[in-house]
C-alpha positions as CSV (number, residue, x, y, z in Angstrom):
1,X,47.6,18.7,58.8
2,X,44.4,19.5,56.7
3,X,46.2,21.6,53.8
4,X,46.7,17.7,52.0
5,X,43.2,17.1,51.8
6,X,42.7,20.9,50.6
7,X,44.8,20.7,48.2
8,X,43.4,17.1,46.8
9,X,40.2,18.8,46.5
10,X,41.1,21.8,44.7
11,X,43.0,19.5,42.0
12,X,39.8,17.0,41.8
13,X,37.7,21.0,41.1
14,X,39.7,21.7,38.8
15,X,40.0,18.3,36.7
16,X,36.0,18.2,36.8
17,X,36.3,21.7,35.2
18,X,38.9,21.2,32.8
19,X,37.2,17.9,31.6
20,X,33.8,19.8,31.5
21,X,35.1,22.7,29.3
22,X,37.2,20.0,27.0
23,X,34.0,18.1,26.6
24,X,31.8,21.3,25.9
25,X,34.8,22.4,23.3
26,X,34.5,18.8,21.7
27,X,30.5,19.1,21.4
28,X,30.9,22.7,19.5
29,X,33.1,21.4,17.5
30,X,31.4,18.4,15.9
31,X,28.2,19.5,16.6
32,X,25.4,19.3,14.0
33,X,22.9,21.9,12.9
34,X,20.0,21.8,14.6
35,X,17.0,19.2,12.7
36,X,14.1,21.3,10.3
37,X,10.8,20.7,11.6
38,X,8.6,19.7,8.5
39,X,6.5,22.3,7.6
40,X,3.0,22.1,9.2
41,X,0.5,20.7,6.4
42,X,-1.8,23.5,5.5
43,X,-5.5,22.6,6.5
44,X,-8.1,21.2,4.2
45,X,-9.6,24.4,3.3
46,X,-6.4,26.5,2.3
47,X,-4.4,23.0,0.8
48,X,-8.2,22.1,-1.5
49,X,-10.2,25.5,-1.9
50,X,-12.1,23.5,-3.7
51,X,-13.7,21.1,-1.6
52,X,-15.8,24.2,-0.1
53,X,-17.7,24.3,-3.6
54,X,-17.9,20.5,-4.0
55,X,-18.6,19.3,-0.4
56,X,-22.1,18.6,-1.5
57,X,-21.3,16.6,-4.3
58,X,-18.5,14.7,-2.7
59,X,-20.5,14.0,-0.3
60,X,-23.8,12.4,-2.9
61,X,-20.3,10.5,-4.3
62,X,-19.4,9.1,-0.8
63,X,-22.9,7.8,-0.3
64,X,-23.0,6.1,-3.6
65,X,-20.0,4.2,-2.5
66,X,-20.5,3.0,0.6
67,X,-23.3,1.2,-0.9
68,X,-20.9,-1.3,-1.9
69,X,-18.5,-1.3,1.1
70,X,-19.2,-4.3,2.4
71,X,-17.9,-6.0,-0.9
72,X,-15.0,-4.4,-0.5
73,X,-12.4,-7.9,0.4
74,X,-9.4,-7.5,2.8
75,X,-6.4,-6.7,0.7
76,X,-2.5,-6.8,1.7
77,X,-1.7,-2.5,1.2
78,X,1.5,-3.5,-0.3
79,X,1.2,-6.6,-2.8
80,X,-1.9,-5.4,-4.1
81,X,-2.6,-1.3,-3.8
82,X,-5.6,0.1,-5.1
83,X,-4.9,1.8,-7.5
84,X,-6.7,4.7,-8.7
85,X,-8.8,4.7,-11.7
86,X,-9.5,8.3,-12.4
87,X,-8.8,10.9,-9.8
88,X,-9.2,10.2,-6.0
89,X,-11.4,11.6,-2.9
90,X,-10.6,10.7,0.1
91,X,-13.5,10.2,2.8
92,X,-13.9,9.9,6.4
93,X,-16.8,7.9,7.3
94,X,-17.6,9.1,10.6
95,X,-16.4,12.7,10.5
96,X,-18.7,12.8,6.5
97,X,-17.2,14.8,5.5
98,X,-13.8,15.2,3.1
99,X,-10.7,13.9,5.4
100,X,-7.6,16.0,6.2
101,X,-5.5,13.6,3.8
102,X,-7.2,14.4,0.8
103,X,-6.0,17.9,1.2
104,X,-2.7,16.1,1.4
105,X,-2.8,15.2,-2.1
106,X,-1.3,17.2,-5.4
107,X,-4.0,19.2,-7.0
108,X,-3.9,17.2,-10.5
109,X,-4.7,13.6,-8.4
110,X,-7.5,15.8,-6.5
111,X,-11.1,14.8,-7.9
112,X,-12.4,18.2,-9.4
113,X,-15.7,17.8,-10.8
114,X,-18.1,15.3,-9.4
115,X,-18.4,14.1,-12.9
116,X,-15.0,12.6,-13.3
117,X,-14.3,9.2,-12.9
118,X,-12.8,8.4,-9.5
119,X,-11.8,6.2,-6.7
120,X,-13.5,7.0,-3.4
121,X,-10.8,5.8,-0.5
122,X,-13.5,5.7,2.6
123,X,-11.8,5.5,6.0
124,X,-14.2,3.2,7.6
125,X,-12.6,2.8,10.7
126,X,-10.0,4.4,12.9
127,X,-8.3,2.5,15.7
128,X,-6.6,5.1,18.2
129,X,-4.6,3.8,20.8
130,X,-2.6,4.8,23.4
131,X,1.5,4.3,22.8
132,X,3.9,6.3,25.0
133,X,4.2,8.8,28.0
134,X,6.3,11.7,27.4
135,X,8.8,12.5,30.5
136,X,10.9,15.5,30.4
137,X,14.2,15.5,29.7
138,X,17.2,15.8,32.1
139,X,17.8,19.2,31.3
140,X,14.3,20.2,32.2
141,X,14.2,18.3,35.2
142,X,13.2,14.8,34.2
143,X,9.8,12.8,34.9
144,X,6.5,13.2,33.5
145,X,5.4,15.6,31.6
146,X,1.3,14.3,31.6
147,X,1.7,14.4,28.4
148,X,0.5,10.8,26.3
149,X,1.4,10.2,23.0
150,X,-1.5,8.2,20.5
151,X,-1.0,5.9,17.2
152,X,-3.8,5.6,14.7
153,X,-4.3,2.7,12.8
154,X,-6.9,3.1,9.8
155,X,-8.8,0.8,7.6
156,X,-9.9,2.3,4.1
157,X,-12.2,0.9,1.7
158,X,-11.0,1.8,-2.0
159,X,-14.4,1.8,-4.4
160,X,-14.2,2.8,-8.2
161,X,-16.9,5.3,-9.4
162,X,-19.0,5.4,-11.5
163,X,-18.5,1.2,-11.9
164,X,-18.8,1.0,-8.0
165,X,-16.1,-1.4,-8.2
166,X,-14.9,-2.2,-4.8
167,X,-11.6,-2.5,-4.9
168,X,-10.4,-3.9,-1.7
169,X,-10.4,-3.3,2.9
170,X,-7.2,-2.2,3.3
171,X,-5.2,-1.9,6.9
172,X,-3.3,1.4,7.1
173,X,-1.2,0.7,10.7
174,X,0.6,3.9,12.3
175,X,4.1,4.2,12.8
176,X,3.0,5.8,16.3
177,X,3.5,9.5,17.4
178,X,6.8,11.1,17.4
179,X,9.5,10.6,19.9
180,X,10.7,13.9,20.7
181,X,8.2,16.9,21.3
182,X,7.8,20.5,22.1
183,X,6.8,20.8,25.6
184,X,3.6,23.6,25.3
185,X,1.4,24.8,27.6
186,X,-2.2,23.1,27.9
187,X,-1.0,20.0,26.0
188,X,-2.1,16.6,27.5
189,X,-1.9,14.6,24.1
190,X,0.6,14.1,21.0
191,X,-0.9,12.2,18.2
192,X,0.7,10.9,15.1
193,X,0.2,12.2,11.5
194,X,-2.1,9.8,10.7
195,X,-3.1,11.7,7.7
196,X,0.2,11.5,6.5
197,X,0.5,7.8,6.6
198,X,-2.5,7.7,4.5
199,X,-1.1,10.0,1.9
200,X,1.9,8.3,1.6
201,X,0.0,4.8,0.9
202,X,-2.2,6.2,-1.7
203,X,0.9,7.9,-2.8
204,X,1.8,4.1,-3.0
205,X,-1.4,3.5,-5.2
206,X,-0.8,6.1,-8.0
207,X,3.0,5.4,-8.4
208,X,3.8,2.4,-6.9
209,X,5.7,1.6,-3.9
210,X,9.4,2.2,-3.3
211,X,11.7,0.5,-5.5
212,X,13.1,-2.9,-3.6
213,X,16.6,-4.3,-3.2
214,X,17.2,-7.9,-4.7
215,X,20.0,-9.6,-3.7
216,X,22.2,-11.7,-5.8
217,X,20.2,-14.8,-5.7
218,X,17.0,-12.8,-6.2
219,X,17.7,-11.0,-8.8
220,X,17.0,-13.6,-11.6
221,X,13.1,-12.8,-10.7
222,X,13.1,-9.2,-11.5
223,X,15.0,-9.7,-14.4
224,X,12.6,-12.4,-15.9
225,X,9.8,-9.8,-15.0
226,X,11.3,-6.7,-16.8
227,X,11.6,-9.2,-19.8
228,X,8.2,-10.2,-19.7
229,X,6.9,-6.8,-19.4
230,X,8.3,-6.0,-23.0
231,X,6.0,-8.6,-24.0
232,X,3.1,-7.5,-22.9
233,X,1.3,-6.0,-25.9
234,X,2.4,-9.2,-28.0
235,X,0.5,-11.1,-25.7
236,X,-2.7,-8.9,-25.7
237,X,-2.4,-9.1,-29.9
238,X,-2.2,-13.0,-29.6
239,X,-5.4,-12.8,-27.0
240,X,-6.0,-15.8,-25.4
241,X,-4.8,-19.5,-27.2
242,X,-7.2,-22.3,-27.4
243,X,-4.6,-24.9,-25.7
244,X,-1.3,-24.7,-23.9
245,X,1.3,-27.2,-24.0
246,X,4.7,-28.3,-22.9
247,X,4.9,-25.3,-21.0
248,X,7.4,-25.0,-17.5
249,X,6.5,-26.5,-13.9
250,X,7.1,-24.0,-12.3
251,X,5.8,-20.3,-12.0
252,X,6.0,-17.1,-10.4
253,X,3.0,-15.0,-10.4
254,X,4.3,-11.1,-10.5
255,X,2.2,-7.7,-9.9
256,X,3.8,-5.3,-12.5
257,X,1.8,-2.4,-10.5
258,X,4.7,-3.1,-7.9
259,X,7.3,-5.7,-8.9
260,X,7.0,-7.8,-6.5
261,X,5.6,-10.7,-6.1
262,X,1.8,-11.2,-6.2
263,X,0.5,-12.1,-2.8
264,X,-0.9,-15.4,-5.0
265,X,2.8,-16.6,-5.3
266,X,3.0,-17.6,-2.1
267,X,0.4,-20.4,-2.7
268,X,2.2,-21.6,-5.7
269,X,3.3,-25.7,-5.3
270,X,6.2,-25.0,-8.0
271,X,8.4,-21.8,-7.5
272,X,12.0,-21.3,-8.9
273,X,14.8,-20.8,-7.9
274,X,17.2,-19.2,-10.4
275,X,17.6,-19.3,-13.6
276,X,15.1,-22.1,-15.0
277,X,12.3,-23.1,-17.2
278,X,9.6,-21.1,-15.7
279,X,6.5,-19.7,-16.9
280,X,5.6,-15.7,-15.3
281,X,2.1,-14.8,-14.9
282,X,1.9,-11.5,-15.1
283,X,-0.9,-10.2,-13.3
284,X,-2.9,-7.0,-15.6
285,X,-6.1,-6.1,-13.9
286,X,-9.1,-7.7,-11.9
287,X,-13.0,-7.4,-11.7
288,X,-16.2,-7.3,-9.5
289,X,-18.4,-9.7,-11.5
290,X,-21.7,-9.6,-9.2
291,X,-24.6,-12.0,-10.2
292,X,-28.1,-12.4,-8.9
293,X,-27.3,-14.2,-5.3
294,X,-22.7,-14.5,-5.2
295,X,-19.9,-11.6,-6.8
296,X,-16.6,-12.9,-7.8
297,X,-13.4,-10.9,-8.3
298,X,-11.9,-11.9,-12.1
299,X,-8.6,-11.5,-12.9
300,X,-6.8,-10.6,-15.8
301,X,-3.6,-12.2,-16.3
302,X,-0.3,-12.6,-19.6
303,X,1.7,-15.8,-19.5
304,X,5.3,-15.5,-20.7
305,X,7.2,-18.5,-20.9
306,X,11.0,-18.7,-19.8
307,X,13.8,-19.0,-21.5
308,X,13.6,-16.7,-24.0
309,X,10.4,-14.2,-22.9
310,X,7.9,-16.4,-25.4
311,X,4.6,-14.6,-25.4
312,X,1.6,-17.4,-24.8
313,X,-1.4,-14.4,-24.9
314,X,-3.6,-12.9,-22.3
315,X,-6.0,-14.8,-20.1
316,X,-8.8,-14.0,-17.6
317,X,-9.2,-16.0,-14.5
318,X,-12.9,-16.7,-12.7
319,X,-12.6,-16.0,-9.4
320,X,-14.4,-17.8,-6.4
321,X,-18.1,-17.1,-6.1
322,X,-19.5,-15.5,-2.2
323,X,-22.5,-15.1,-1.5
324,X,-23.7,-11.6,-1.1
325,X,-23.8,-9.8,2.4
326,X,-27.2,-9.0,3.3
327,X,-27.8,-8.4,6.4
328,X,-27.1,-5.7,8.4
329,X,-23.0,-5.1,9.5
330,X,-22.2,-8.6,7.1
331,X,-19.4,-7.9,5.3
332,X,-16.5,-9.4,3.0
333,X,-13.9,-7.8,4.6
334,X,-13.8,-8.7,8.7
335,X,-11.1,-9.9,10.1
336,X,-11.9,-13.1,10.6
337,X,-13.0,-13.6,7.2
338,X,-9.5,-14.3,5.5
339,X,-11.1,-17.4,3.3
340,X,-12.5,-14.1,1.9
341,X,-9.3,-13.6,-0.9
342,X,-9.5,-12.9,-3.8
343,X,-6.2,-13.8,-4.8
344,X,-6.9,-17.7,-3.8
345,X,-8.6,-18.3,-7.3
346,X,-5.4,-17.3,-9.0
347,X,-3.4,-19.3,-7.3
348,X,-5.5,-22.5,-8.2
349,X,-5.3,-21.7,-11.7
350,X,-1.6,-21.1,-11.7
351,X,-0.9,-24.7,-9.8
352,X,-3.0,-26.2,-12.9
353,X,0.8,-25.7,-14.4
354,X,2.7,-26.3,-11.5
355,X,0.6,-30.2,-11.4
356,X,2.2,-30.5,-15.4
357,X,-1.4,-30.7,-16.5
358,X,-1.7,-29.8,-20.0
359,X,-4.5,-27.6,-21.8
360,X,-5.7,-24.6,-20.2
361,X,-7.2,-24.8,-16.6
362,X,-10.9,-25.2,-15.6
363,X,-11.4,-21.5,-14.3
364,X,-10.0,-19.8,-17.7
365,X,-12.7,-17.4,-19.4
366,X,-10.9,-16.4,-22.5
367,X,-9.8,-12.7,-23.7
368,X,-10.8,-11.5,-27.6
369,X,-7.5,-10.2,-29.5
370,X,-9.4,-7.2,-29.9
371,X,-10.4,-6.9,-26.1
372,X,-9.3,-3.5,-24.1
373,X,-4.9,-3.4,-24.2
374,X,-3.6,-2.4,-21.1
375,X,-0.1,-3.4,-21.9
376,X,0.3,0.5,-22.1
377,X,-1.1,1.5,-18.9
378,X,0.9,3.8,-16.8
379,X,0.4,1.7,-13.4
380,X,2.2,-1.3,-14.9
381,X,5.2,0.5,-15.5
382,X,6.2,-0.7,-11.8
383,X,8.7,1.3,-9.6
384,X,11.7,-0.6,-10.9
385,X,14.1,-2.4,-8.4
386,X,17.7,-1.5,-7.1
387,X,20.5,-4.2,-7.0
């Protein structure tokens, strides 16, 4: 009577087994080779041997620029990147000493001799917050592990030396820590490579930022832009015309630094859309003009004309005047100061086009033919784009 139920059982076995080998047979055969872990960075003093002679220096450097920190404006990281105007040193405020991502960097973008010119990137502020609990997985058992993974967000303040140009508050934000982790004993907390997301941003600064995809309907933009780029240095010989007229409606103002749009364009009245009379306003370079009691950032800026790439000379833009911080933890840069941009003057001055006024607008300052060219200047190269 029982040898039915016996027998079900032995077949039900022996189909679990069978399936279980098939499976594990299946697995072997497509399965993939095992991930490379990144190589652990080296630290500071075996990836920049020679930040143990310098230290002093760097530091004298640091201390000269964080005189001007709080002038530093917040920036947007990826429409307008600080870029480097010498060699760099990177900074940590509250550690002060040289950070862990400086090490990060190739040698020949490493400040050398404290008598370069440089940019000082200061990490001002580091926001660590807690992201994830680790549990095990179900081959270990499942559940917690205790462990806690962190994210770091940074904000770095980019000054120019010896000019002590501030360049701009940037917000670094973390990508958080990884997902997957070694189980080890005595670890309680997993944080991300912070470092490494500040490396790959000033990474961004030197060489611009990946190369962006433009779809169809885009792609009239870029193409304007690479045309006007081969204009440049005819437009720095024509320096800046007494009067403009007849020119387009619309505009599109375009970093070169990273071909894309300039964070200005998205104040513009008049933008395009396709192929079109258009006038490009190309932006070159901007300034920290301070004066007795306000600083300004100036900007530098060609105008090419569309159809046809016409040339219409270079031009420099006055930017909105602040008054100075002066007491104590007052800064350009907070938060909650976001009237604080720089890029608002441009904008103003573009629209002066976009309203069909004629003759130049009110905030031009005008550039000499014979004025510095940076038509030439490796950062306005751009990283190209990719349709």
């Amino acid at each position: 009577m029982r040898v039915l139920p016996i027998i079900s059982t032995v077949v039900v076995v022996g189909l679990v087994i069978y399936a279980g080998i098939s499976m594990w047979g299946i697995a072997e055969a497509i399965k993939l080779p095992a991930p490379v872990a990144a190589p652990k960075p080296l630290p500071l003093a075996k990836a920049a041997p020679e930040v143990a002679s310098l230290r002093p220096a760097f530091r004298d450097l640091a201390t000269t620029a964080r005189q001007v920190v709080p002038l530093c404006p917040n920036r947007d990281s990826e429409g307008e990147p600080a870029r480097p105007r010498g060699k760099i040193l990177v900074w940590d405020v509250d550690e002060n000493d040289v950070s862990e991502a400086h090490g990060r960097l190739d040698a020949e973008l490493r400040l050398q001799s404290a008598d370069e010119p440089c940019t000082v990137y200061l990490i001002t502020e580091r926001d660590r917050q807690f992201a994830m609990d680790y549990n095990y997985d179900v081959f270990h058992g499942g559940g917690s592990s205790g462990v806690k993974g962190y994210r770091t967000d940074l904000v770095v303040c980019a000054v120019d030396l010896p000019s002590l140009q501030p360049r701009g508050r940037y917000w670094i934000n973390g990508n958080g820590p990884p997902q997957y982790a070694d189980a080890k004993p005595g670890l309680k907390e997993i944080d991300e490579d912070w470092a490494g997301n500040l490396k790959a941003w000033l990474d961004t600064c030197v060489r611009g930022p990946e190369a962006r995809y433009y779809n169809p309907p885009q792609q009239s933009t870029p193409r304007h832009a690479d045309e006007a780029r081969a204009v440049l240095d005819q437009c720095e010989v024509l320096g800046s015309l007494p009067t403009l007229a007849n020119l387009p409606g619309e505009a599109i103002v375009w970093n070169p630094q990273t071909d894309r749009w300039h964070p200005a364009n998205d104040s513009l009245w008049n933008r395009p859309a396709g192929d079109k009379r258009l006038l490009m306003v190309m932006v070159l370079d901007d300034e920290f003009v301070a004066d007795r009691a306000t600083g300004r950032f100036d900007y530098r800026v060609a105008l090419v004309s569309f159809p046809g790439a016409q040339p219409l000379g270079v031009y420099g833009v006055r930017g909105d005047s602040w008054p100075l911080p002066r007491q104590p933890g007052e800064t350009w840069g907070k938060p909650d100061r976001m009237d604080r941009q720089p890029y608002c003057a441009l904008a103003d001055w573009a629209n002066h086009f976009c309203q069909g006024k004629r003759g130049l607008p009110p905030r031009t300052l005008p550039i000499t033919a014979d004025a510095m060219h940076l038509a030439g200047a490796g950062w306005l190269k751009g990283p190209g784009w990719t349709k």
